[in-house]
VOTOR-780097 format. One record per residue (C-alpha): residue number from 0; residue in one letter; x, y, z. Coordinates in steps of 0.25 Angstrom, whole numbers. Example, Ala and Ser with C-alpha at 12.3 -4.5 7.8 and 13.67 -1.06 7.14 Angstrom:
VOTOR-780097
<i: 0 | aa: A | c1: 49 | c2: -18 | c3: 31> $
<i: 1 | aa: S | c1: 55 | c2: -4 | c3: 29> $
//
This chain:
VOTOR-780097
<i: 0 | aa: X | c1: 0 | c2: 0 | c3: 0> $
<i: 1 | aa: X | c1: 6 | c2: 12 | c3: -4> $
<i: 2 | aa: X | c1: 1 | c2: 25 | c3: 2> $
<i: 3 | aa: X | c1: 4 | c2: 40 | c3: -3> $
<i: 4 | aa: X | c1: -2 | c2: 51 | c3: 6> $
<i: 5 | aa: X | c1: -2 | c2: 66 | c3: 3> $
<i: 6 | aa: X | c1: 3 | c2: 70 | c3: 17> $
<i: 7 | aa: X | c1: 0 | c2: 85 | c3: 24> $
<i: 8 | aa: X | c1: 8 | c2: 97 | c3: 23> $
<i: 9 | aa: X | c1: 9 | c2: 100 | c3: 36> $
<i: 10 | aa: X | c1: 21 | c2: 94 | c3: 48> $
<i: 11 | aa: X | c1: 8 | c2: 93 | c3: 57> $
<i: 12 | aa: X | c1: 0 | c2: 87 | c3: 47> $
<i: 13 | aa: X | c1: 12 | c2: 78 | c3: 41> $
<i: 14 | aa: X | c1: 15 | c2: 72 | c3: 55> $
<i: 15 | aa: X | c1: 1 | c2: 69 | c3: 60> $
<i: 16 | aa: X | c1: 1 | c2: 62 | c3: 45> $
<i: 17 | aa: X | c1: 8 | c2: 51 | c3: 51> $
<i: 18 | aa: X | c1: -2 | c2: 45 | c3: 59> $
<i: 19 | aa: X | c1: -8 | c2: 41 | c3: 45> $
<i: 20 | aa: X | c1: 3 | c2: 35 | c3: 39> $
<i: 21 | aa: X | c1: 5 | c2: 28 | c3: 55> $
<i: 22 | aa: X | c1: -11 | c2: 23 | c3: 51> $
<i: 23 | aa: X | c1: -8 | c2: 18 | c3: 38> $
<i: 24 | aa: X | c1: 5 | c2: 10 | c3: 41> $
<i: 25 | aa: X | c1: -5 | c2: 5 | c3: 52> $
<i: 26 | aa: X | c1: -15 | c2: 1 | c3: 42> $
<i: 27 | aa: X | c1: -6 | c2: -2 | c3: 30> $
<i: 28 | aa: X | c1: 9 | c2: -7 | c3: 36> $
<i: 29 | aa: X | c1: 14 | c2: -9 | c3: 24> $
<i: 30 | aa: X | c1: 9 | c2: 3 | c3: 18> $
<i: 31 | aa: X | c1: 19 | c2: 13 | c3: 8> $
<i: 32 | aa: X | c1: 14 | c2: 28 | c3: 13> $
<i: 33 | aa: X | c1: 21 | c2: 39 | c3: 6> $
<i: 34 | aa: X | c1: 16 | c2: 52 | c3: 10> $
<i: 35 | aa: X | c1: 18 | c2: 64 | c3: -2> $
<i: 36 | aa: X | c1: 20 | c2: 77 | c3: 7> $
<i: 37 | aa: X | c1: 28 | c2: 90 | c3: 7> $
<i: 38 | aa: X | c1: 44 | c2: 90 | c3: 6> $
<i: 39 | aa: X | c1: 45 | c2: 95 | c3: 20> $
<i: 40 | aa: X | c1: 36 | c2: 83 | c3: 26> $
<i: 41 | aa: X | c1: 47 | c2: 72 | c3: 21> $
<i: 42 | aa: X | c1: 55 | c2: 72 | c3: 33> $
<i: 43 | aa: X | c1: 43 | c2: 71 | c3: 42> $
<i: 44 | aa: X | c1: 39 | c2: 60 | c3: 33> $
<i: 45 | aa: X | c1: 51 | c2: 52 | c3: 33> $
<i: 46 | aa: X | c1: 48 | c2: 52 | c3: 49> $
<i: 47 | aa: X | c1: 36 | c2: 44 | c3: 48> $
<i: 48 | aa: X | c1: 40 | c2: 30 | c3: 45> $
<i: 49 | aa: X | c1: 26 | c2: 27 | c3: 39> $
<i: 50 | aa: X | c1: 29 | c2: 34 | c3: 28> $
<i: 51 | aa: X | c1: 37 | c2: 27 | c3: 14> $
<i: 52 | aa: X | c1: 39 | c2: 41 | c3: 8> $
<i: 53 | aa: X | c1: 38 | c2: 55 | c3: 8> $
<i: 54 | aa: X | c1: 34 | c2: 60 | c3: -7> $
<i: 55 | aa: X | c1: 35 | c2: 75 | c3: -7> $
<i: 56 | aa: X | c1: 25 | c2: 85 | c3: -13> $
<i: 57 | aa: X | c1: 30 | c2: 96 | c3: -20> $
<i: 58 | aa: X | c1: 20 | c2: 104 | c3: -20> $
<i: 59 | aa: X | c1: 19 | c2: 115 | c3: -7> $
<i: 60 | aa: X | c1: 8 | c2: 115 | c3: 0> $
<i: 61 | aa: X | c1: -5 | c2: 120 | c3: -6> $
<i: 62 | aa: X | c1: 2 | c2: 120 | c3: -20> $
<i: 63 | aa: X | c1: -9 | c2: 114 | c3: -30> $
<i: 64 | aa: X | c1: -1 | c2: 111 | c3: -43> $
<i: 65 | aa: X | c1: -9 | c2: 101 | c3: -49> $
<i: 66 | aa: X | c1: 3 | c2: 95 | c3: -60> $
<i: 67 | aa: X | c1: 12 | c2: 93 | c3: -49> $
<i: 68 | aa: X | c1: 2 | c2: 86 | c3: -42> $
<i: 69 | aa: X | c1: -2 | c2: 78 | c3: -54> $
<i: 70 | aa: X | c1: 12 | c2: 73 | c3: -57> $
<i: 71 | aa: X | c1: 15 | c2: 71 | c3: -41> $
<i: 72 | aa: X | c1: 3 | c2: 61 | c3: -41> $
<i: 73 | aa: X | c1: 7 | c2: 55 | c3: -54> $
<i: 74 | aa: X | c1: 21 | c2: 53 | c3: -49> $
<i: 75 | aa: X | c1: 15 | c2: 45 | c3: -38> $
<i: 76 | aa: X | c1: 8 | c2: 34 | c3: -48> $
<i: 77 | aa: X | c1: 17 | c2: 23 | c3: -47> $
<i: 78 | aa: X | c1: 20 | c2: 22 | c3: -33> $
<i: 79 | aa: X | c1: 6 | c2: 12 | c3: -32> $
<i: 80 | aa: X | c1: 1 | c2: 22 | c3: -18> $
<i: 81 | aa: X | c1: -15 | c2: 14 | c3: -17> $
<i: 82 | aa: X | c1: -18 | c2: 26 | c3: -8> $
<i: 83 | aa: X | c1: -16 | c2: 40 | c3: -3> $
<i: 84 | aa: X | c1: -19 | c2: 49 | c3: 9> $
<i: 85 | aa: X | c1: -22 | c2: 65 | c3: 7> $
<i: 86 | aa: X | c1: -19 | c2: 71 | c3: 20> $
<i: 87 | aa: X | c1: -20 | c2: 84 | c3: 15> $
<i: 88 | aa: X | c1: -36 | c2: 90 | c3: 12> $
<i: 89 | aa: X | c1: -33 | c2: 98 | c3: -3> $
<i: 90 | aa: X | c1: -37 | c2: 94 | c3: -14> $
<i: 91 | aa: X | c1: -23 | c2: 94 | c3: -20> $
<i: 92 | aa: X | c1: -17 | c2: 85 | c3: -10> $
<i: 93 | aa: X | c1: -26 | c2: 74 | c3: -16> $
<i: 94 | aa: X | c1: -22 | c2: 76 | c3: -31> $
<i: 95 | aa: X | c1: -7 | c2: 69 | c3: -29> $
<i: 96 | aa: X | c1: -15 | c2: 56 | c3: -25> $
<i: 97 | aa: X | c1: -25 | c2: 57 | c3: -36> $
<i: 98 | aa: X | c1: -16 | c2: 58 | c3: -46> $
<i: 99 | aa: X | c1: -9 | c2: 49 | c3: -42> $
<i: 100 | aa: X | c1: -20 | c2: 38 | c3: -44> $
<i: 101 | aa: X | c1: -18 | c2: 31 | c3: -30> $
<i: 102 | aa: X | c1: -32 | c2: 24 | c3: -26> $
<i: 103 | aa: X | c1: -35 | c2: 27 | c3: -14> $
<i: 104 | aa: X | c1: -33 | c2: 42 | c3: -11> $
<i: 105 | aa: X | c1: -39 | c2: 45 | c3: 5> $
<i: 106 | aa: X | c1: -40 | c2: 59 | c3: 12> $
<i: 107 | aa: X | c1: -51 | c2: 68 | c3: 17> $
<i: 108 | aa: X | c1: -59 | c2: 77 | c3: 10> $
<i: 109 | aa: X | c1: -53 | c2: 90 | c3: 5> $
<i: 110 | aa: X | c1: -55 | c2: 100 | c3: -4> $
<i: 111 | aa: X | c1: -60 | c2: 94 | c3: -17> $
<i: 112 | aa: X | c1: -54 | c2: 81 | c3: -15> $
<i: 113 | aa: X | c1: -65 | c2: 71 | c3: -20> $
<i: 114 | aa: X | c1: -60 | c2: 62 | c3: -33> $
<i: 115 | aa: X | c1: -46 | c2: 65 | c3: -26> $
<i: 116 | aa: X | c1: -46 | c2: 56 | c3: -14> $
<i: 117 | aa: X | c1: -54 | c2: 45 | c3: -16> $
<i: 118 | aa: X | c1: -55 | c2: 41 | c3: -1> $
<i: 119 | aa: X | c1: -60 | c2: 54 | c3: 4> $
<i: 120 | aa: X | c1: -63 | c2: 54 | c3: 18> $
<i: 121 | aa: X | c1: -75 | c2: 64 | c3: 20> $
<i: 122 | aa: X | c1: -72 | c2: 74 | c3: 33> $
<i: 123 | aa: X | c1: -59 | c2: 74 | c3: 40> $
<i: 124 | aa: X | c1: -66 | c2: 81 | c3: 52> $
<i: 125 | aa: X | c1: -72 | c2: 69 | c3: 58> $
<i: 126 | aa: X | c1: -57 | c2: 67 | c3: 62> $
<i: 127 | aa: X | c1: -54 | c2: 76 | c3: 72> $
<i: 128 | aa: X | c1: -39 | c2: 77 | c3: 73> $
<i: 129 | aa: X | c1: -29 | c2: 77 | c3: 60> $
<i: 130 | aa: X | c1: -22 | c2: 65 | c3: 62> $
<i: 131 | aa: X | c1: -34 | c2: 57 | c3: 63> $
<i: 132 | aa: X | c1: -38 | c2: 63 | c3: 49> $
<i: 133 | aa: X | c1: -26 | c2: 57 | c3: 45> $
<i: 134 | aa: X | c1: -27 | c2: 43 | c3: 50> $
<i: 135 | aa: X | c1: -40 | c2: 41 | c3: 46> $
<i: 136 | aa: X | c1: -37 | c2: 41 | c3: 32> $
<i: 137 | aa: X | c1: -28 | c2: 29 | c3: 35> $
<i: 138 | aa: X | c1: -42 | c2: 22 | c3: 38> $
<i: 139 | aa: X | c1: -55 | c2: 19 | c3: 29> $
<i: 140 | aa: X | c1: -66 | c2: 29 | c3: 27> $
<i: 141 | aa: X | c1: -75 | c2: 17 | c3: 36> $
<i: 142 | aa: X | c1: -66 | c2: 15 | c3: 46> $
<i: 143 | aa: X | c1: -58 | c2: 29 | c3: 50> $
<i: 144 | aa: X | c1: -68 | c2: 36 | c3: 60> $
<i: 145 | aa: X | c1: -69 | c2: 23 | c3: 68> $
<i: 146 | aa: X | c1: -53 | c2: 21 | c3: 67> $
<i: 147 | aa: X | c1: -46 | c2: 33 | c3: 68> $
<i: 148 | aa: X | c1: -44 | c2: 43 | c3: 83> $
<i: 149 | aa: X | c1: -33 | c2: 52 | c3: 86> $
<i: 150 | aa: X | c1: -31 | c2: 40 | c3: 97> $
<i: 151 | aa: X | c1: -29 | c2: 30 | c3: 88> $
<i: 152 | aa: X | c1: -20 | c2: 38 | c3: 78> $
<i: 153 | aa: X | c1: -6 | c2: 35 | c3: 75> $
<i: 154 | aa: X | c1: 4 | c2: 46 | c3: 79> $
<i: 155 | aa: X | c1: 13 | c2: 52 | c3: 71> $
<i: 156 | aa: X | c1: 27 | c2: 47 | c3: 73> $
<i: 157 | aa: X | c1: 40 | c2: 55 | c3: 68> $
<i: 158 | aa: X | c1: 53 | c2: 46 | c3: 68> $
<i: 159 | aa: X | c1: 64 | c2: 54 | c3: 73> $
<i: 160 | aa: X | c1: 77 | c2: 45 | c3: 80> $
<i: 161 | aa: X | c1: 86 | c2: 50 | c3: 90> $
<i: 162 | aa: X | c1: 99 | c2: 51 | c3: 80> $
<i: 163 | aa: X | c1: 88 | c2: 61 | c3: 70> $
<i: 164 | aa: X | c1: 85 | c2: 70 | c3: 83> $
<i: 165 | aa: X | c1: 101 | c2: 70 | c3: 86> $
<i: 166 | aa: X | c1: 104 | c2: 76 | c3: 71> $
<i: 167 | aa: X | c1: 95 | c2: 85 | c3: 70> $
<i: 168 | aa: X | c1: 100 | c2: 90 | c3: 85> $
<i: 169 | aa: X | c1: 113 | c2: 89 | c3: 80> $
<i: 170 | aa: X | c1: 109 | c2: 97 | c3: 66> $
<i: 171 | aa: X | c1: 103 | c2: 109 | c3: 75> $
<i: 172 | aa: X | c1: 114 | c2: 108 | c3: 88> $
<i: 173 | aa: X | c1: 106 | c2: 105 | c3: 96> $
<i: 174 | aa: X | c1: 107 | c2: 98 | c3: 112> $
<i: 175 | aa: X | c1: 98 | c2: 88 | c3: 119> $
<i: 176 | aa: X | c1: 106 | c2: 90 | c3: 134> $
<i: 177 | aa: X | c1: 92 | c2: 96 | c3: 138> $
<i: 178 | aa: X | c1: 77 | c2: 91 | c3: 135> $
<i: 179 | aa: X | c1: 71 | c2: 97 | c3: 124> $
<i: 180 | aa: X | c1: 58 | c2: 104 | c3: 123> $
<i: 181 | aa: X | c1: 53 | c2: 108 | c3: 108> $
<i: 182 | aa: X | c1: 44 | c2: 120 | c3: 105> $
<i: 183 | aa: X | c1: 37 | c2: 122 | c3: 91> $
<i: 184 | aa: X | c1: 33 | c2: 136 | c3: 92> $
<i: 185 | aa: X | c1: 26 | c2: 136 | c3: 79> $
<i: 186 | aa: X | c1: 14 | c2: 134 | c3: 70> $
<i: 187 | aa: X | c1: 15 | c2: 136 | c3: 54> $
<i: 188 | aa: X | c1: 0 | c2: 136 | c3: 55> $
<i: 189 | aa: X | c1: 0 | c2: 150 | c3: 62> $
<i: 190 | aa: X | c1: 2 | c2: 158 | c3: 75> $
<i: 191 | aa: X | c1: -11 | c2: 154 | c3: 82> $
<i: 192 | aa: X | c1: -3 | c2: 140 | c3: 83> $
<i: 193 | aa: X | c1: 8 | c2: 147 | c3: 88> $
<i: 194 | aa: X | c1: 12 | c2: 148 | c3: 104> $
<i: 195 | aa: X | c1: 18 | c2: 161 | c3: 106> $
<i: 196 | aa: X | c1: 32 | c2: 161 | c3: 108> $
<i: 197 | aa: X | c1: 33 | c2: 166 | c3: 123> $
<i: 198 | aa: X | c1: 25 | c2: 153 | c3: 126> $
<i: 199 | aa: X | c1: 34 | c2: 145 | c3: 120> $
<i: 200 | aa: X | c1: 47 | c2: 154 | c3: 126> $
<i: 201 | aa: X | c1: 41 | c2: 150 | c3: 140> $
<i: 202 | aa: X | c1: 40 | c2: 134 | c3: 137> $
<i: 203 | aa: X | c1: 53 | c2: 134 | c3: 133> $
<i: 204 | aa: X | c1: 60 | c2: 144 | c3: 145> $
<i: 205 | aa: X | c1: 53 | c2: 132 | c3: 154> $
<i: 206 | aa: X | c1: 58 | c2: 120 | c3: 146> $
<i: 207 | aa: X | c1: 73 | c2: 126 | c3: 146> $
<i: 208 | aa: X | c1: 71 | c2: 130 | c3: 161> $
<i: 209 | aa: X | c1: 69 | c2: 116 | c3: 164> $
<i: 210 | aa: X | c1: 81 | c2: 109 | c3: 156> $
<i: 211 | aa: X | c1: 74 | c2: 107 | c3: 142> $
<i: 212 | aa: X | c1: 79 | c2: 114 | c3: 128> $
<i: 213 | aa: X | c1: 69 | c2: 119 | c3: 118> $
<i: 214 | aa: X | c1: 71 | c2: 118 | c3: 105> $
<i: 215 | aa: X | c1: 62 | c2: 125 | c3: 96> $
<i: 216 | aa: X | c1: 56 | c2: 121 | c3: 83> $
<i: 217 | aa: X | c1: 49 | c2: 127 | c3: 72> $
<i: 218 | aa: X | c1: 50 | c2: 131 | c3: 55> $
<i: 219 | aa: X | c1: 57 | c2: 143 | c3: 50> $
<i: 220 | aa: X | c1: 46 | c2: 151 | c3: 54> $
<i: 221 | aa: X | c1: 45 | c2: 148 | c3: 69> $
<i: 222 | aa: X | c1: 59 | c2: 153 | c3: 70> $
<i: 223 | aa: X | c1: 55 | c2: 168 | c3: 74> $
<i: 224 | aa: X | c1: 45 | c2: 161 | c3: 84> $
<i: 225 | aa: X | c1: 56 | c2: 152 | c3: 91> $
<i: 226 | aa: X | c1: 66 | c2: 163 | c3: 91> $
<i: 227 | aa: X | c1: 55 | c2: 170 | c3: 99> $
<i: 228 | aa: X | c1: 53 | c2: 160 | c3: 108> $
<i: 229 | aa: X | c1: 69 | c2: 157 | c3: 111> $
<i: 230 | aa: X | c1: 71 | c2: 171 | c3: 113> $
<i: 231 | aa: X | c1: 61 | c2: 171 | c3: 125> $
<i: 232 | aa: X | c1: 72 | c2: 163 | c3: 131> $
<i: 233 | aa: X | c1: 82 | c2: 166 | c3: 140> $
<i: 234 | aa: X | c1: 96 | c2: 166 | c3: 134> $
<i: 235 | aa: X | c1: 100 | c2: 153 | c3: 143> $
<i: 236 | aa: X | c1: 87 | c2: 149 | c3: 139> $
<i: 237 | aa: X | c1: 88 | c2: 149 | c3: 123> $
<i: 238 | aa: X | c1: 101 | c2: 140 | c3: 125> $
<i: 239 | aa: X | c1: 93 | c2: 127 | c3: 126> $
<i: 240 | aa: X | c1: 82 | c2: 134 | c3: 114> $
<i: 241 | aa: X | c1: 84 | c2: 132 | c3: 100> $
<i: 242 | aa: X | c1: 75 | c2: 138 | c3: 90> $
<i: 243 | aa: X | c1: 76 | c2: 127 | c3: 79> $
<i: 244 | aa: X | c1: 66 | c2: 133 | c3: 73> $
<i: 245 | aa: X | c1: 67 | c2: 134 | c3: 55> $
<i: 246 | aa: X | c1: 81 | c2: 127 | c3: 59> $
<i: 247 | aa: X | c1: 76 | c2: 113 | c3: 57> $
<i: 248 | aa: X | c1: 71 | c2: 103 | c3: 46> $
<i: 249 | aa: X | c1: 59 | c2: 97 | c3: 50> $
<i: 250 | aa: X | c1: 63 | c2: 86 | c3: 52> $
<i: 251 | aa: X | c1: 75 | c2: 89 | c3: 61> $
<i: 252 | aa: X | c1: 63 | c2: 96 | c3: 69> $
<i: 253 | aa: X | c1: 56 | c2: 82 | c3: 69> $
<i: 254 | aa: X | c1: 69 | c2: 77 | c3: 75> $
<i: 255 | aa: X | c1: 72 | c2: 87 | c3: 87> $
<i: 256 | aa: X | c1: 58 | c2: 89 | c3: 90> $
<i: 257 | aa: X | c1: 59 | c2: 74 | c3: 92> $
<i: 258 | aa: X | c1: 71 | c2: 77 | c3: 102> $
<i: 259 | aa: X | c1: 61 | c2: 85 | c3: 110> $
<i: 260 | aa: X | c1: 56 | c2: 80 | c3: 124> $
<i: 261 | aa: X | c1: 45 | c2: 90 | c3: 122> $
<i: 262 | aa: X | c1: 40 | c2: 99 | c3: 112> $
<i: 263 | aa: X | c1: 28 | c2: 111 | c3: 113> $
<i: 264 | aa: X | c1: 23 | c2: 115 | c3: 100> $
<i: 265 | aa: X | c1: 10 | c2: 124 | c3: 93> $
<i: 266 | aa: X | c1: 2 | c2: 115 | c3: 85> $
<i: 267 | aa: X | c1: 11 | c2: 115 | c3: 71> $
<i: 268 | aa: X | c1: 19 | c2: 103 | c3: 67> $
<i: 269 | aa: X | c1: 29 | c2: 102 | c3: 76> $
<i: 270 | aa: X | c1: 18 | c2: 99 | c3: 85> $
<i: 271 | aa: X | c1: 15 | c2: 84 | c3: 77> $
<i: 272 | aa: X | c1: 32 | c2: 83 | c3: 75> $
<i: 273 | aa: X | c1: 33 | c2: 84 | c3: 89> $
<i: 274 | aa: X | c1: 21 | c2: 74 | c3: 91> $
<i: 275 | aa: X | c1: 25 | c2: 64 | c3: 82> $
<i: 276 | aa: X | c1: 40 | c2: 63 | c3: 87> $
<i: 277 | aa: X | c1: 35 | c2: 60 | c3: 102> $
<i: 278 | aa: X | c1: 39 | c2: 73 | c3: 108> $
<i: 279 | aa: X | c1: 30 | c2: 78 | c3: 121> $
<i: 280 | aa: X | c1: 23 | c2: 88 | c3: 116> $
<i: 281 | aa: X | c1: 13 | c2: 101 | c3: 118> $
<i: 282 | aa: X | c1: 6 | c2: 104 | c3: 108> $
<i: 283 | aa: X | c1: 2 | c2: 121 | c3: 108> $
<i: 284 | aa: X | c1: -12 | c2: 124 | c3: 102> $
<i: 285 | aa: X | c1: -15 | c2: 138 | c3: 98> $
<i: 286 | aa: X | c1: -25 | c2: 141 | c3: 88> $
<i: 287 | aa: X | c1: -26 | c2: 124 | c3: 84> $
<i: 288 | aa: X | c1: -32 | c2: 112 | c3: 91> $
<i: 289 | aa: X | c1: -27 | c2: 99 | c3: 95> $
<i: 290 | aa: X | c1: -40 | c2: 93 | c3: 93> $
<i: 291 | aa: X | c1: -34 | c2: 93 | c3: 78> $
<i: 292 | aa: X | c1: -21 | c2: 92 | c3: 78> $
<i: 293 | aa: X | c1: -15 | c2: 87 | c3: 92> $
<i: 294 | aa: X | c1: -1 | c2: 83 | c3: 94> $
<i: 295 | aa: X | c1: 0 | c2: 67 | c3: 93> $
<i: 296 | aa: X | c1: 10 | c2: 65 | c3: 102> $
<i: 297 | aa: X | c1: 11 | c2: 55 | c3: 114> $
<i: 298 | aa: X | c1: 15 | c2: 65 | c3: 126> $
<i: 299 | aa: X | c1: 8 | c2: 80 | c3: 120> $
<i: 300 | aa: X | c1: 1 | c2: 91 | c3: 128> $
<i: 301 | aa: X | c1: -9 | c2: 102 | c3: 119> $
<i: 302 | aa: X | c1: -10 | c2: 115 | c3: 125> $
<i: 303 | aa: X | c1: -18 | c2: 125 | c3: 121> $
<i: 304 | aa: X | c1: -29 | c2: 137 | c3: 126> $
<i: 305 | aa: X | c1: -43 | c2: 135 | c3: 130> $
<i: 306 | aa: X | c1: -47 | c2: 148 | c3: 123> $
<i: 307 | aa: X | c1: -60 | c2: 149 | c3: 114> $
<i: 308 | aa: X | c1: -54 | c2: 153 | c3: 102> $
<i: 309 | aa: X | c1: -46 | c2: 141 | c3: 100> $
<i: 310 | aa: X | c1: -43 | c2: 132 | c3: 92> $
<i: 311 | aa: X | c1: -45 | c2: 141 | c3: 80> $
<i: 312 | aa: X | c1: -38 | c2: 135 | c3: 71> $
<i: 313 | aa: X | c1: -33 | c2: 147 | c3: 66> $
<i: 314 | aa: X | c1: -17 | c2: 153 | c3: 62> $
<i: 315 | aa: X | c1: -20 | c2: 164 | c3: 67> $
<i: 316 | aa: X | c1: -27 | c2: 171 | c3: 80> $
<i: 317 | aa: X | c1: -41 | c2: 176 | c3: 76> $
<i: 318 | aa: X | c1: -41 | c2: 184 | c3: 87> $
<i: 319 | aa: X | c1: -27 | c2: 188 | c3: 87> $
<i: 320 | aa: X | c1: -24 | c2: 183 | c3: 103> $
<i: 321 | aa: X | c1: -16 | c2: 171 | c3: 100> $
<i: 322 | aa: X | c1: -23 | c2: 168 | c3: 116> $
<i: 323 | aa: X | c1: -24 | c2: 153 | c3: 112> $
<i: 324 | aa: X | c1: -10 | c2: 153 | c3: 111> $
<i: 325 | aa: X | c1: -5 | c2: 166 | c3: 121> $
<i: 326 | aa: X | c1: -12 | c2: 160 | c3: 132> $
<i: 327 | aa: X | c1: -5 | c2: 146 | c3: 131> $
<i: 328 | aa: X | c1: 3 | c2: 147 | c3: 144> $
<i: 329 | aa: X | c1: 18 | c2: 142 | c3: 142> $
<i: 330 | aa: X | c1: 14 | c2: 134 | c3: 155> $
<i: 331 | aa: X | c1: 4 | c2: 124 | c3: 149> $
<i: 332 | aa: X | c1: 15 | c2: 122 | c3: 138> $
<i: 333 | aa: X | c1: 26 | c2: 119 | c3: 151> $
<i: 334 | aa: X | c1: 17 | c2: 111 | c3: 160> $
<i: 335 | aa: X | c1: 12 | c2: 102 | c3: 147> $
<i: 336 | aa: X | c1: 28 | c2: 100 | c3: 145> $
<i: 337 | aa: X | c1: 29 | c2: 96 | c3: 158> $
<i: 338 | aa: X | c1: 18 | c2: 88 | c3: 160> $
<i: 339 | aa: X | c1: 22 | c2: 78 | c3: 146> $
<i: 340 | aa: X | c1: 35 | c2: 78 | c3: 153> $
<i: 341 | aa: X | c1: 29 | c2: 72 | c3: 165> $
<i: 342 | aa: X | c1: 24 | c2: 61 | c3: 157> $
<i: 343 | aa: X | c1: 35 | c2: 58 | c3: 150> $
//
């Protein structure tokens, strides 16, 4: 059995998208699952042991180009794929498998996507996390409402040894004589994701206070917004900080979160990395909701406000008060730390 799947464009997305391919094997163990995917996701993807191939698209995301898509999908003819799974709700994300003539083509109704998938499935929204909107594609029209929980679901699992965590400590100089404590300050989705700096500045004072070292992770991006954060720091205090943020590839990101003991992040990708690699973690919700998206980790916390306006879903405040974020004490994050390192 030969499986091709049109994975997400998203790091979140593309992690929780392991659970599926987890499933699969499950149901299929000798199954052939290739997943076709952005440049960016092959790293990620070579870390998931369920998956033969990473095939990249060249196409950026939300670029149409209906020849390329053609000639992608034509390419794909030979390689005998019986089924394909679109994760991804366009239109256009169903073309590649269509014109690829595989047989069976399941995913859940887009935009426009009748005659494209021939194993639609009617109303994702009866699923109410994402990751069970994944698995369940792994199971029959008939059977998935009956078979698939958020408590039965596979977690994502990144592979990431010892000796890859040593060189990519090794790659950035960096030390393990302390415990370390990972923050992820930011959130591509917008700044009603984004805990405010100071917060941050005031879990990591703690954490470095009581023997830890942070280190800091991020895209080219959050740069500005770790700089800020190590800055609030004391001089002796930013000798065990270092802002790695735009410094790493993503996967040498995978690898040192994975050296974490604990990591605190906003709900972004990071977030599901940090999951999947078996770190404690506190999951920071601003603007979002982890009745959609939690953090699938063993040992997590989710913290977040109780005020009326949230979630909202939105990237940015609608009343311009941030107060879903602002008025997320530092302490809930500390004591959340502290309590997941009393389990341990």
């Amino acid at each position: 059995m030969k499986i091709l799947v049109i994975g997400p464009s998203w790091v979140g997305d593309m992690v929780m998208s392991q659970s599926l391919y987890r499933e699969l094997k499950r149901l299929h163990p000798n199954a052939q699952i290739d997943v076709m995917a952005p440049g960016w996701c092959k790293p990620i993807l070579a870390r998931m042991p369920e998956v033969n191939q990473a095939i990249e698209m060249p196409l950026g995301h939300g670029a149409f180009d209906l020849k390329t898509r053609y000639q992608l999908g034509k390419s794909l003819r030979q390689q005998g794929y019986s089924q394909a799974y679109v994760l991804p709700n366009s239109a256009k994300s169903a073309l590649i498998p269509w014109f690829a003539n595989i047989p069976t083509r399941t995913g859940w109704k887009g935009e426009m996507r009748y005659g494209l998938l021939n194993d639609l499935r009617p109303n994702r929204k009866v699923f109410q996390y994402m990751v069970e909107r994944y698995v369940a594609l792994a199971h029959s029209k008939d059977t998935m409402l009956a078979t698939v929980h958020l408590e039965t679901c596979l977690t994502p699992l990144l592979t990431s040894t010892t000796e890859q965590q040593q060189q990519a400590m090794q790659a950035h100089q960096l030390s393990d004589e302390r415990p370390t404590l990972g923050l992820c300050p930011g959130a591509e989705f917008g700044p009603a994701k984004r805990w405010p700096e100071q917060h941050y500045a005031a879990v990591a004072r703690d954490a470095i206070e009581h023997g830890k070292q942070v280190w800091l992770f991020g895209s080219a991006k959050d740069r500005p917004v770790c700089d800020a954060i190590r800055n609030q720091l004391t001089p002796e205090q930013q000798t065990h900080c270092v802002n790695l943020a735009g410094q790493t590839s993503l996967i040498e990101a995978v690898d040192l979160i994975a050296h974490c003991e604990q990591v605190v992040s906003n709900d972004s990708g990071l977030m599901h990395v940090a999951a999947a690699v078996g770190c404690q973690l506190v999951g920071v919700y601003g603007s979002s909701s982890p009745k959609y998206t939690p953090p699938l980790a063993k040992e997590f916390a989710m913290v977040h406000t109780d005020i009326e306006c949230r979630p909202c879903f939105k990237r940015e405040c609608p009343y311009g008060h941030l107060k879903c974020l602002t008025e997320l004490e530092p302490q809930r994050v500390i004591e959340s730390l502290k309590k997941l390192a009393e389990k341990a």
